[in-house]
N, C-alpha and C positions, 0 to 999 in steps of 0.2 A: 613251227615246231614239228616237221612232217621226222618220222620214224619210220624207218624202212623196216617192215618184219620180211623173215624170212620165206622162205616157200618152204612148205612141209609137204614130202613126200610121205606117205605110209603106205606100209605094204600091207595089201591087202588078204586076208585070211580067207580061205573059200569054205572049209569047214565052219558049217553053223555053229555055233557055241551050245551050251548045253542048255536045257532048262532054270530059270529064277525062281526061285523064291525068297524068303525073306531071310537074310543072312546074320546071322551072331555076328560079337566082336571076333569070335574066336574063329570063326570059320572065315574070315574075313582079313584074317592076321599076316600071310601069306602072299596075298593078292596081290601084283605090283603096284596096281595105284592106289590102293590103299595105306603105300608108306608113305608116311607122312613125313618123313626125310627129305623126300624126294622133291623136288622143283613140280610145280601144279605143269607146265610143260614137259617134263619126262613123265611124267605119272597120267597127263592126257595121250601121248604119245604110246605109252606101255598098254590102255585102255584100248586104242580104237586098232591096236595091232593084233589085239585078241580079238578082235572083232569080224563077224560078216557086215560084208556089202549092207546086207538091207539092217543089219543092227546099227551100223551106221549112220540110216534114213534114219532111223527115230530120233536123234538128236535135231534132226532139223525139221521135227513139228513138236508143239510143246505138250499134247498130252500123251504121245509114245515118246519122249522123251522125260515126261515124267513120273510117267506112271510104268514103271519097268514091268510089272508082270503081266500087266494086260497085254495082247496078244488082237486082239479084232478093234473096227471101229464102222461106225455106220456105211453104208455102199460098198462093203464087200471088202473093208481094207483089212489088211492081216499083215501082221508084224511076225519074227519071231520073238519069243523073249530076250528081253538083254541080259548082258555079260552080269554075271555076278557082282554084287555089291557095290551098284548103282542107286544114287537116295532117289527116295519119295521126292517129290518138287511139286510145291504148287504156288500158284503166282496169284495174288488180289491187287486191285487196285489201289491205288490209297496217296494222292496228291494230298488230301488231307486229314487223314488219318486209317487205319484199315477197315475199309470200306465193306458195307454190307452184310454187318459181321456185327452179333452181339456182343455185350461185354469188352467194351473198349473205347475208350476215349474219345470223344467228339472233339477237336481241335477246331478250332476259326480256318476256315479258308484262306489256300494259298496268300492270296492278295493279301492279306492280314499277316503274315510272317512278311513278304517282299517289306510291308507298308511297315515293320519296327526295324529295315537297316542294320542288323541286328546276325552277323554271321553265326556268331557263338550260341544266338539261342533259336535260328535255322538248325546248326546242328544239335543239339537238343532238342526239338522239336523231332527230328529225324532218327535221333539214337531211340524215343521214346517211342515212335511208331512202331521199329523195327523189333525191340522187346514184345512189344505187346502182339507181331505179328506172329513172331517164332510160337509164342507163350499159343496160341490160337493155331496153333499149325500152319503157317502160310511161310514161307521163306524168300520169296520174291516179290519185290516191293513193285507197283510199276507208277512211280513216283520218281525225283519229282517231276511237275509238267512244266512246260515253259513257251511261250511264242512272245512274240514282240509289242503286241499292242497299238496292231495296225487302225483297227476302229472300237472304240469301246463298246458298238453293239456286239460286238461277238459273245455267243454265249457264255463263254468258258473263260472269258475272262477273271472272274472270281477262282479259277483253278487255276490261275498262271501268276507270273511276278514281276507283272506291269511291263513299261513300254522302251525301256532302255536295257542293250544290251549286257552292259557289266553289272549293274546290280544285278539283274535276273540270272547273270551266267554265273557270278560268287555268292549267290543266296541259292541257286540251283546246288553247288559244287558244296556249301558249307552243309545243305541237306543230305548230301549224296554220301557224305562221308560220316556223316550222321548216323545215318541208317547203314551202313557196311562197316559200322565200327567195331558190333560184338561179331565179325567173323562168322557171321553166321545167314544174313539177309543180304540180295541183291538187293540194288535201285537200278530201274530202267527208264533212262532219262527218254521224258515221250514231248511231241510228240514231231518228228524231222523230216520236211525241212517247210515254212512257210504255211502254215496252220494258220491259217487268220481269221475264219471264218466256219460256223457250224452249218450256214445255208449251203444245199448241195455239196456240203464236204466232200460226198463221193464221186462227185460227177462236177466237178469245177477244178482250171488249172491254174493255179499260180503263178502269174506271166512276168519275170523281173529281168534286168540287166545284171550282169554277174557281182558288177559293184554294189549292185544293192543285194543283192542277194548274200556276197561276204559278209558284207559291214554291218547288218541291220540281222538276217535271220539266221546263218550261219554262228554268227560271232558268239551270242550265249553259247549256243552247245558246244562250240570251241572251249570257251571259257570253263563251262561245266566238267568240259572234258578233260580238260588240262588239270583243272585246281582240283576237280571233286574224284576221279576216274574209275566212275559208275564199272558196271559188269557189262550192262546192257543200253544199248539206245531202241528205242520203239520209232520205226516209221509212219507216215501219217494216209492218211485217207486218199488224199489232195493228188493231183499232176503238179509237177512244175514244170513250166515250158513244155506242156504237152505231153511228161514222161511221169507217169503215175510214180509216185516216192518211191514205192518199196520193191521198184525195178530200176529206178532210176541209177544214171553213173553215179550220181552224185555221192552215191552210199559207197565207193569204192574209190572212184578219184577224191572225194574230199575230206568226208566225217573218218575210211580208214587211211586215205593218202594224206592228205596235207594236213588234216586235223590231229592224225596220229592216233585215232580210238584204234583201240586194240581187244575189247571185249567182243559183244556176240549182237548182229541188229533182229530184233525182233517184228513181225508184222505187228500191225492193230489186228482188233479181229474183221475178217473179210477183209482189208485192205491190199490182198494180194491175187494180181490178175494175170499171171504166168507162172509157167516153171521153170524156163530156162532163163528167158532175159532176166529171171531175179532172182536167182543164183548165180548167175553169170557177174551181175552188177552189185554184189554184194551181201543181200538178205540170205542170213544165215538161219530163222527158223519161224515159221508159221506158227502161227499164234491159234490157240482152241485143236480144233482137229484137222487131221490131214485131208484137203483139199486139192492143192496144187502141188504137193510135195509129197503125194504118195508115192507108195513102192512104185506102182505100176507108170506112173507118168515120169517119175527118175529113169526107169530103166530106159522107156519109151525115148527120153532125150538123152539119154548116156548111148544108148544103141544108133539114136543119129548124129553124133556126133555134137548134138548143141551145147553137153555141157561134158566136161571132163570129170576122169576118178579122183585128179589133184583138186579140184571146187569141190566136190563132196566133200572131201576129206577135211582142208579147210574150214569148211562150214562145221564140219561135225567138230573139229579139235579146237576152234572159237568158243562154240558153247560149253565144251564138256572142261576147257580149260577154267573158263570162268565158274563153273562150276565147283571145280576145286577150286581156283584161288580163292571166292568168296565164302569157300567154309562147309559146304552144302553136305560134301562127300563126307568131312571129320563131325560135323556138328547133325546127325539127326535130327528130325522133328518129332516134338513128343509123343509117344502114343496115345495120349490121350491129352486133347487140349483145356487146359485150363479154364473155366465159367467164368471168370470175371478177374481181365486181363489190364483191366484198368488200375492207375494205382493212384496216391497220396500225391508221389513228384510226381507223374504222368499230368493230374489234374492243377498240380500247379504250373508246370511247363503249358498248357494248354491258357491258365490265366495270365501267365506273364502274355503269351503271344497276342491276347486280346488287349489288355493293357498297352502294351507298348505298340501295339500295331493301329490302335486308334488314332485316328487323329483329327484334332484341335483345328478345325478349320477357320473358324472366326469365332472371338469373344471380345464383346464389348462391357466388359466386369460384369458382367452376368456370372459367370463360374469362378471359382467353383462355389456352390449352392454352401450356406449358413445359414441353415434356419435356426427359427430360435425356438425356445420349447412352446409351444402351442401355434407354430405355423402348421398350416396348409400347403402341402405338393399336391398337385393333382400330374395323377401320369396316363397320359391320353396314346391311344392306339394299339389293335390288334396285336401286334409285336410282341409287346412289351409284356403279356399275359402268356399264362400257360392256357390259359381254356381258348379256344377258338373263337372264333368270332365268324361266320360265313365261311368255313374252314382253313381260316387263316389265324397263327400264332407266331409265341416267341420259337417253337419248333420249325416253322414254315421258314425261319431264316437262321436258323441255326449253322447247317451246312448247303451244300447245294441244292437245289430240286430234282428227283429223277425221275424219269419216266415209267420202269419197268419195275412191278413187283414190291415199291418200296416207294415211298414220298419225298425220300431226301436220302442221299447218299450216306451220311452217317445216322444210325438211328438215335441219337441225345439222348438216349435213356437217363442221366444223371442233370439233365439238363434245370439249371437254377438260374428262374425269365427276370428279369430287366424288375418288372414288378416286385418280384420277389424281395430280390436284392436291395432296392429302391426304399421298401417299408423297412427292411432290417435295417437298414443304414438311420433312416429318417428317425428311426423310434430312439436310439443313442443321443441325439439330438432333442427329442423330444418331442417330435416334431409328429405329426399324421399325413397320411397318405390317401389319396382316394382316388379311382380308377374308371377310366369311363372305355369304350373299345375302340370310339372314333367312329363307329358304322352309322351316327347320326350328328353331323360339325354342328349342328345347333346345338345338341347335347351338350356335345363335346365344348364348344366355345363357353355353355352358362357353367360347366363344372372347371374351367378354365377361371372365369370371371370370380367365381368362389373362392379360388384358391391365391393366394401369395407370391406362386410361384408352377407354372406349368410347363412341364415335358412331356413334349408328341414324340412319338416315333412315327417314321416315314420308311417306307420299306419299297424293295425290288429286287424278283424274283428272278434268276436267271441262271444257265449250266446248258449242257451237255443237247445234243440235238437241235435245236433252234437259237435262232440269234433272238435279239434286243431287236425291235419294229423303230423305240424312240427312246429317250434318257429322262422321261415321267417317270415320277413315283408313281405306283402302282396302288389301285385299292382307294383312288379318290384320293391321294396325300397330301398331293399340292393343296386341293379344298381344303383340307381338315386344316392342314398347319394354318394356310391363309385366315380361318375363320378362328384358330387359337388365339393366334398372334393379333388377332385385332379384339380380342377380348381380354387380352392381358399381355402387356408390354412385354413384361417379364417371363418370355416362352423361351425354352431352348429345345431346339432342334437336335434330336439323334437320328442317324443315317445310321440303316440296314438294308446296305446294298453290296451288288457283286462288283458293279463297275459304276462309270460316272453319273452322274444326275443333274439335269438343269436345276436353277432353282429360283423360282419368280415371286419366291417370297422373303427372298435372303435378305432385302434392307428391313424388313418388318420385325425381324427375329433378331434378337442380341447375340445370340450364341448359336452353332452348330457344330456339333459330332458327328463324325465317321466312322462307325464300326463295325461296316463290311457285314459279313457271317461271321459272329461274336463264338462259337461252337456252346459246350454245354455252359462254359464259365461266367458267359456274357450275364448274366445277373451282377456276380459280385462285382465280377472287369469295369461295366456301365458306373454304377453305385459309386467305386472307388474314382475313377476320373470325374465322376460329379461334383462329388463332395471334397475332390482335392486330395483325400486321401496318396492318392496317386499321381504325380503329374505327370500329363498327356507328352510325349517326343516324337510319336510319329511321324513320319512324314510320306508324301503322295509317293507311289511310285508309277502313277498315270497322272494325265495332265485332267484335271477337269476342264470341258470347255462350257462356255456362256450358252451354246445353243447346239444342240447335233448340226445346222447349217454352218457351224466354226471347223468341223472338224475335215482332216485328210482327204477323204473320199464322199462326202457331202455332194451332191450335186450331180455327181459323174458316177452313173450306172453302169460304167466299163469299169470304172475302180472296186464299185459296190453297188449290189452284190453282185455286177459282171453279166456278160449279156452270151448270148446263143445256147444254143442245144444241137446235141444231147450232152457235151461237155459246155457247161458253164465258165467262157474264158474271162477272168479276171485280172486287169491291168494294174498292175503296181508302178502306174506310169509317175506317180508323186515320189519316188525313187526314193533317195536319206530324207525326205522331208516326213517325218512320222513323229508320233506325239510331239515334246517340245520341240524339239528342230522346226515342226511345220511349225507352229506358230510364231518362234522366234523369226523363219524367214520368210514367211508370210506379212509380220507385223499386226496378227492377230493377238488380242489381247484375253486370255483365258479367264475363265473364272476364278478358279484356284490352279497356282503352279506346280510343274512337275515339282517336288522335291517340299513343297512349302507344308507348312505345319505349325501351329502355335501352342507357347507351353504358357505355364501359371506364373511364368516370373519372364524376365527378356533378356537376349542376349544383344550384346556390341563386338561386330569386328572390327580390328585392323587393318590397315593395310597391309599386303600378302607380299613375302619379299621368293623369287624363285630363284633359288643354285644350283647346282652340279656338284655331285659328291665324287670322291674320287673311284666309285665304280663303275659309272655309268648312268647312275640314277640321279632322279630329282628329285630338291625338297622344298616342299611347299610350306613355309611357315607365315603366320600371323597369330597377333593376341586376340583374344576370346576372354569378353567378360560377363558376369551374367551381374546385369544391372537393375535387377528384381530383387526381391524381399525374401525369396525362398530358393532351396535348392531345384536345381535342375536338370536333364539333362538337352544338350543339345547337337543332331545331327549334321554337323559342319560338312559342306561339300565342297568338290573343286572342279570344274568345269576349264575344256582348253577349247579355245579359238584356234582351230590352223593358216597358216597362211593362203592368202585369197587364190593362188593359184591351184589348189588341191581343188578347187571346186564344191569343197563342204558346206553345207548350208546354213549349217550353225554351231553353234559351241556342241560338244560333248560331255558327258560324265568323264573323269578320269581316277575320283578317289574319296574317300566320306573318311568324317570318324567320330564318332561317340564319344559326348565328352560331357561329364559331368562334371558342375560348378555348384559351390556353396555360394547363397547371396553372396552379393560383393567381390565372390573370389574372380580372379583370371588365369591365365595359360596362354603361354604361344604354344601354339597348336603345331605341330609337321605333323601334316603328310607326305609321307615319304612314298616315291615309285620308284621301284627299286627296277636294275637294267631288266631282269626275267620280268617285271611286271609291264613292261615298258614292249619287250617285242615280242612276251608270248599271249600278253592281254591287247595289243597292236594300240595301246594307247594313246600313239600317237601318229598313227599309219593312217593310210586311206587304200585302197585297192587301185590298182592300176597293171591288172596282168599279173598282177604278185603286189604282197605287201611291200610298200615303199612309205618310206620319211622323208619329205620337201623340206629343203632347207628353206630359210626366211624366215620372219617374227613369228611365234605364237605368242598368245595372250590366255592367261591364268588368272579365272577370275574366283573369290569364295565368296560363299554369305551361305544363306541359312535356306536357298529354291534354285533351282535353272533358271532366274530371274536375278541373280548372283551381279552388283556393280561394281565391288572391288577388285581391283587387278594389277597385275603387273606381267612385266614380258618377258621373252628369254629368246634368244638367237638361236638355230641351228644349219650348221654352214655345212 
């Protein structure tokens, strides 16, 4: 899908412009790019023509770029003021909601929107942040995040959207358009290219063959890019192949050449280690304050010839474009931010995502939970409570953990715990509730044995800075559960985790839940899938495996976490073999599969018949019946085998659909991939120098996991 943009000449003003200050509508009526007429590229074009040299430089660092009246910054740096009637801009984090910021919605964790399949209520999710960010004065999202799911010890796994790249790159794209829908907020898709890993993030290189490198970590932000077309991409910590990101070609031969982004890349913070090779190679603006991209070190390579006036300029009419087109310039930010930016749909958009982002890992009629009036629940574990236990709560997994100044990246102020919800529900029932913390499993097992019916929670703590050591519940869990589950048959397991988890108590236990970082909602969210209220459709968007010695880079200290110094080199020598693929081509048998997930009633497929429509596209149909007692919904996926000469190692994702069935009812299902979905999602490409499609059988299989046995084929000659 590469898009050739133009080269922008502009002529450079040598007269400094006048002083800034804060500008009315009315003084502002006249201004060229303030017509809103005008194409966001004539009205960036009419901006930086009024402009000097060094007012130019501020657009390519973000806080004299968005703080126009300021003028100085630490170590002597001096700006002049910008051009008249340039907005305030300020940028928050916020993969999962706007981050570090009172009064605003705690949402579930990335992983939990990937895990509901669920584009339409991604963007929702997305449109809901962006409200609440503007409402708070923030306008630039730097959301959503995304890598591949090369090991599930990676920190930040819980801030990404699992291990395949079309779902991550159309749940990144349905979020991106989400949040830039009111006109008024960036998204900056972060973080590119080959992120895999928080251990030595900054000092380790990403070492892949180009094939992997298209197919596997490129391809989301392709995807994202194409479907979603964010303002901004954020480059990442990491080298690849030796070439730290946000110098690298890559940001200029790929994500603006072949990928066709055409918004603005921004650094991480500190991840920028030149001034010429990364402007030269793309990076159009430093992130926090000027560093590498001051006045003085622009001139210093303008004056040797390393970088040109035509790359400044560029770089400046990238961001200042995007700027306008995403609203910035027309849409101020309040002057005074609103206290409490959270709303009514906010906090339902955040329980649906909990809800449907759960998922139903195994029940054995254990769920959902009917007591009768005078049973006993007892609900076992830290988690599950507001009050701490050893400083551990239903807070401590709400959102992520952070490091700096704050416990968890969203603060839950409105947050209502598992417990909570638990006794609300139960007492309708008639039923009682009684609470133990799990800090002593002998406790725990005899208020277990008391009860009818017990639920542990199991929890693990993981984000930002440090990877995962092992895929243990954390806090003694395995213990507790093991010691529940042998005092009462009838235990069901709820998961509060970022990423995968062994589980060596799983035949003991009838039931298990998955619900990630639940945000503030997770009380009522838990409650209603217990009690059925709600039925579970999530499904995995990582593979759980049987053991961390199951997984990719297990084993081999060049894959993980990578050997020498003072750059940590890291071999991605297991190539497309990453989550399900490695196990399918492996013949490793996971514990739960990519995609898998169990609802309150069951579904039956048909056999899948594939054609050729007369555009170009496929359709992939089969019947779908749900052959359970209740309504349902069910995540139908379709998965294609390439022909053996491609060298692929295993099937791939090519398409889902959400499909709810009344008891008894059915449907033939199409999934349709339509021609644009087919060569601009490379559906059915593999890399070889450039995207190519081998003629010979593919096979098309559906069912209800990447563990998918029905199938059928189709020739391409």
């Amino acid at each position: 899908m590469r898009r050739l943009l133009p080269v922008l000449l502009i002529p450079l003003l040598l007269t400094p412009a006048s002083p800034a200050r804060a500008q009315t509508g009315d003084e502002c009526r006249g201004v060229p790019w303030m017509d809103a007429r005008k194409s966001p590229e004539k009205r960036a074009l009419a901006l930086l023509a009024a402009s000097s040299r060094h007012q130019k430089y501020r657009w390519l660092v973000e806080q004299p770029a968005n703080s126009p009246r300021q003028t100085t910054w630490p170590g002597d740096v001096v700006y002049p003021v910008q051009v008249p009637c340039t907005p305030t801009v300020v940028y928050s984090d916020g993969p999962d909601g706007v981050r570090f910021t009172p009064g605003v919605t705690a949402f579930p964790a990335t992983i939990a929107t990937a895990a509901t399949w669920n584009q339409r209520l991604a963007y929702a999710k997305g449109a809901a942040q962006a409200g609440e960010a503007f409402d708070k004065g923030k306008n630039v999202l730097l959301a959503p995040g995304l890598a591949s799911g090369r090991t599930p010890l990676s920190g930040r796994t819980p801030e990404y959207l699992g291990e395949d790249p079309l779902l991550t790159g159309l749940i990144a794209a349905a979020g991106t358009r989400g949040i830039q829908s009111g006109d008024r907020v960036l998204a900056a898709l972060k973080h590119y290219v080959a992120n895999e890993q928080e251990l030595d993030r900054q000092t380790s290189s990403s070492n892949a063959d180009e094939r992997t490198l298209r197919q596997l970590y490129d391809l989301p932000f392709e995807i994202a890019v194409d479907r979603g077309r964010p303002e901004s991409v954020m480059c990442s910590y990491n080298q690849i192949n030796g070439v730290y990101a946000c110098e690298n070609p890559r940001l200029a031969e790929v994500l603006k050449g072949d990928i066709g982004f055409d918004g603005y890349v921004m650094s991480d913070f500190g991840s920028v280690h030149s001034t010429a090779p990364s402007l030269v190679n793309g990076l159009d603006q430093e992130l926090n304050r000027p560093v590498w991209f001051t006045p003085e070190r622009l001139d210093a390579a303008l004056a040797a010839g390393q970088i040109t006036q035509r790359q400044i300029d560029a770089a400046a009419f990238r961001v200042v474009r995007s700027y306008l087109r995403g609203g910035l310039f027309d849409h101020p930010l309040p002057a005074t931010p609103v206290a409490d930016a959270s709303t009514a749909a906010h906090k339902a958009v955040a329980r649906q995502v909990a809800e449907q982002g759960s998922v139903l890992l195994k029940n054995d009629r254990a769920l959902p939970l009917r007591p009768r009036s005078g049973d006993t629940i007892a609900v076992i574990g830290p988690t599950a409570s507001a009050t701490p236990a050893n400083g551990i709560s239903a807070n401590s997994v709400c959102s992520l953990p952070w490091r700096f100044g704050t416990p968890q990246t969203l603060p839950c102020e409105d947050l209502i715990s598992p417990e909570q919800g638990i006794r609300e529900r139960a007492a309708r029932a008639g039923a009682t509730v009684t609470f133990d913390n799990g800090s002593d499993p002998a406790t725990a097992a005899a208020a277990a044995a008391n009860a009818d019916v017990a639920v542990v929670f199991g929890y693990q703590r993981t984000g930002e800075f440090t990877d995962l050591t092992d895929l243990r519940l954390q806090g003694g869990g395995d213990a507790l559960i093991a010691a529940v589950a042998a005092a009462n048959p009838r235990t069901v397991v709820v998961l509060q985790t970022g990423s995968a988890v062994e589980m060596p108590w799983l035949d003991a236990v009838p039931a298990v839940l998955q619900t990630w970082y639940g945000g503030e909602q997770m009380g009522p969210a838990v409650a209603a899938l217990l009690f059925g209220d709600t039925n579970p459709s999530g499904k995995l968007p990582m593979t759980f495996p049987r053991s961390l010695a199951d997984t990719p880079t297990a084993g081999e200290p060049a894959r993980y976490p990578g050997v020498g110094a003072p750059i940590r080199q890291v071999s991605y020598s297991e190539g497309l073999k990453v989550g399900y693929r490695w196990y399918e081509a492996e013949g490793v048998d996971p514990l739960f599969a990519f995609g898998h997930g169990l609802s309150y009633t069951t579904f039956a497929y048909g056999e899948p018949q594939v054609s050729s429509d007369a555009r170009g596209g496929l359709r992939i149909r089969f019947r779908l019946s749900n052959t359970g007692r209740r309504t349902g919904t069910e995540v139908a996926q379709a998965y294609v085998t390439l022909p053996a000469a491609t060298g692929e190692p295993a099937r791939r994702l090519v398409g889902w659909q959400r499909v709810t069935l009344a008891a008894g009812e059915h449907r033939t299902v199409e999934i349709t991939l339509s021609r644009a979905d087919l060569k601009d999602l490379h559906l059915l490409e593999y890399w070889s120098g450039g995207w190519r499609t081998a003629p010979g059988t593919y096979r098309v299989h559906v069912g209800g996991s990447s563990q998918a046995t029905l199938s059928d084929t189709f020739r391409v000659r």
